[in-house]
Residue frames relative to the residue before (quaternion, step in Angstrom):
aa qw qx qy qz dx dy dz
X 1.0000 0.0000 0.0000 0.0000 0.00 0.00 0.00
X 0.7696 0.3034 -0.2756 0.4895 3.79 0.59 -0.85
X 0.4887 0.3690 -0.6465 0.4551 4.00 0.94 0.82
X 0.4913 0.5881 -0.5615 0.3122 4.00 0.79 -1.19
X 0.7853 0.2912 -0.1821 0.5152 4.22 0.74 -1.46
X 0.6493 0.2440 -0.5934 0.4083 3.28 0.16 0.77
X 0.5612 0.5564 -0.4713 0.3916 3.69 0.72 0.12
X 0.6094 0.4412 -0.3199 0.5758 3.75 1.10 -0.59
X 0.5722 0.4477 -0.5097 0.4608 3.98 0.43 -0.79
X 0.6418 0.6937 -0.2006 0.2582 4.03 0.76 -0.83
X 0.5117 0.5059 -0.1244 0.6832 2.79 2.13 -1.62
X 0.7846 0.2844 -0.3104 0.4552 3.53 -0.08 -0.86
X 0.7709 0.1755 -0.4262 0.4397 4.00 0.07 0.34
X 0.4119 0.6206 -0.5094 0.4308 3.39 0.74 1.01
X 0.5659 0.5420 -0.2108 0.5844 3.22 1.33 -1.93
X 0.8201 0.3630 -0.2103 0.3891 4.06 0.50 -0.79
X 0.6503 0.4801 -0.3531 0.4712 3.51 1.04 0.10
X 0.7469 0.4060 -0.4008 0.3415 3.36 1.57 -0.05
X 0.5851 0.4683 -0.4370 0.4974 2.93 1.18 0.02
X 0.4354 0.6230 -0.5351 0.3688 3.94 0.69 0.61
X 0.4261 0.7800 -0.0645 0.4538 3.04 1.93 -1.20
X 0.8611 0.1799 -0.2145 0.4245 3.56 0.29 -1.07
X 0.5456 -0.7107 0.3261 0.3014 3.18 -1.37 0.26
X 0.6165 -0.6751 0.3501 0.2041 3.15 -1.17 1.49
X 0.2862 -0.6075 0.6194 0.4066 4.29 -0.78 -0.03
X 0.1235 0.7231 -0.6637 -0.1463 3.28 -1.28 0.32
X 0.6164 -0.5059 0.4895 0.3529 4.05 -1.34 0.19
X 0.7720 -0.4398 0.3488 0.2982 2.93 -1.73 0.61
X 0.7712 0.3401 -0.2795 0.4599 3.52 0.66 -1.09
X 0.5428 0.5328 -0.4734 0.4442 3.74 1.31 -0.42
X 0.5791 0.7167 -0.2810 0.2682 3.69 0.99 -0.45
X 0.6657 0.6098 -0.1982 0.3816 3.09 1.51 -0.81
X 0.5763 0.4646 -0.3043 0.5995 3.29 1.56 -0.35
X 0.5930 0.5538 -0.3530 0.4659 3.82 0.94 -0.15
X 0.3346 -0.7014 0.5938 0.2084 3.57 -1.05 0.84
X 0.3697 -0.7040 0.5758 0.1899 3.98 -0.72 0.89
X 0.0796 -0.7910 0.6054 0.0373 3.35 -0.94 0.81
X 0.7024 -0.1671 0.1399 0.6776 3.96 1.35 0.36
X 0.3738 -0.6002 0.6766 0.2053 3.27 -1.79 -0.90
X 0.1724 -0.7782 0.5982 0.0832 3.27 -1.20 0.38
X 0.2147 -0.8072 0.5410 0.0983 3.37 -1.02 1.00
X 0.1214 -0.6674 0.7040 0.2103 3.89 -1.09 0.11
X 0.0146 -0.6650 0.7407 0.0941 3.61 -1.50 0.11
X 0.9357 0.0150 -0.1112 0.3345 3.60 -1.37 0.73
X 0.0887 -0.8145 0.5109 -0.2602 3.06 1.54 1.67
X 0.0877 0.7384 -0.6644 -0.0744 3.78 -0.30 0.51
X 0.5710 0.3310 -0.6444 0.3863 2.94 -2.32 1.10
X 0.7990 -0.2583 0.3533 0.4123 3.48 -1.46 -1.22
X 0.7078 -0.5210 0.3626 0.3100 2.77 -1.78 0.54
X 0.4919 0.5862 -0.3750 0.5232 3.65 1.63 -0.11
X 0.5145 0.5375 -0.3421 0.5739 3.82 0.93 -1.16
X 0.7479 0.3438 -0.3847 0.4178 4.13 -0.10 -0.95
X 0.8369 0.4316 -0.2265 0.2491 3.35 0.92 -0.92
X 0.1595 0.6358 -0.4984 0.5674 3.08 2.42 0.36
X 0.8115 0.3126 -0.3383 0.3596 3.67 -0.84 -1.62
X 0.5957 0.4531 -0.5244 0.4061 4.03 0.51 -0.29
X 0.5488 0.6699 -0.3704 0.3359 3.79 0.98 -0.78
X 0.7760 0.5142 -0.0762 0.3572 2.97 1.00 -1.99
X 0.6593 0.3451 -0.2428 0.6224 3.44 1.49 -0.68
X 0.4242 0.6024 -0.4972 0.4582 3.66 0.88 0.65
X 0.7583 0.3183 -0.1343 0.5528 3.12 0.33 -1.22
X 0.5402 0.4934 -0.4511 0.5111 3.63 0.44 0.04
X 0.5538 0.4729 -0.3959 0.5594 3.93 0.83 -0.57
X 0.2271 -0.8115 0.3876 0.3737 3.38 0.81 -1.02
X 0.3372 0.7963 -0.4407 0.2408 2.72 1.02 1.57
X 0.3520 -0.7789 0.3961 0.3354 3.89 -0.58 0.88
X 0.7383 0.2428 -0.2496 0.5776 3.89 0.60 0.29
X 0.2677 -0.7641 0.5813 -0.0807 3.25 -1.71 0.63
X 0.2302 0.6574 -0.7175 0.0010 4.14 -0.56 0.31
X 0.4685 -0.5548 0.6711 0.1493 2.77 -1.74 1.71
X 0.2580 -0.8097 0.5059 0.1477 3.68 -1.26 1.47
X 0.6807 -0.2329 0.1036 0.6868 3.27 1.34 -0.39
X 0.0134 0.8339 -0.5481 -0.0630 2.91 -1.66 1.00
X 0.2911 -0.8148 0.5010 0.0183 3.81 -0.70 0.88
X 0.1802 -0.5153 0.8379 -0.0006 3.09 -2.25 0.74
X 0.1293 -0.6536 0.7453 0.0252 3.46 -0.92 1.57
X 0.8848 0.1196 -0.0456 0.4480 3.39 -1.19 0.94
X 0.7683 -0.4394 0.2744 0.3760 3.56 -1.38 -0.42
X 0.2875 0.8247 -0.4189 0.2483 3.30 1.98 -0.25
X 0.3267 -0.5373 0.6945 0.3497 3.63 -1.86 0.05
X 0.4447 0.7757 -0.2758 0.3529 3.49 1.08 -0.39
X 0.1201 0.7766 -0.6156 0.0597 4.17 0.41 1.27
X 0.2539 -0.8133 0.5197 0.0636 2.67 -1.91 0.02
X 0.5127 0.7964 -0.2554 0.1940 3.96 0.06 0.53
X 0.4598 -0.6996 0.4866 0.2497 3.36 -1.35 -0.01
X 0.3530 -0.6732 0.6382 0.1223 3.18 -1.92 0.82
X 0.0551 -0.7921 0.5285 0.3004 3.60 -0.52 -0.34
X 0.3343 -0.8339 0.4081 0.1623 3.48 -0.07 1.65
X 0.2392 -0.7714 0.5683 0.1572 3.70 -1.44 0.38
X 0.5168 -0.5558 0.5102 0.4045 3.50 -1.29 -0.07
């Protein structure tokens, strides 16, 4: 019983440090106190506008950046197929 809870105490700050880890959305005015380091774009993101704004997240933090504002995002036409940009921060 006390490896079963040190094997879960193990899972659960693992399961919490990565998501310390990813990058956060934040708003225009939270932005202003945030130093830009570029932007990231996605193109033909399929599913939802939640799915496009996962991949801006994902290529944020891959820059290795800890914050994000999503500049615009789109659906050209009837397509599942979005497109757009974030400009990431430090």
């Amino acid at each position: 019983m006390k490896k079963l809870t040190v094997i879960l105490a193990g899972a659960l700050l693992a399961s919490a440090s990565f998501s310390s880890l990813a990058a956060t959305p934040v708003d225009q005015q939270q932005a202003q106190n945030l130093q830009s380091i570029g932007s990231v774009s996605v193109s033909n993101a399929r599913g939802s506008l939640d799915d496009a704004t996962r991949q801006l997240s994902q290529k944020a933090e891959e820059m290795g950046a800890r914050h994000y504002r999503v500049i615009g995002v789109e659906n050209p036409g009837d397509s599942s197929l979005w497109r757009g940009t974030a400009e990431i921060y430090r």
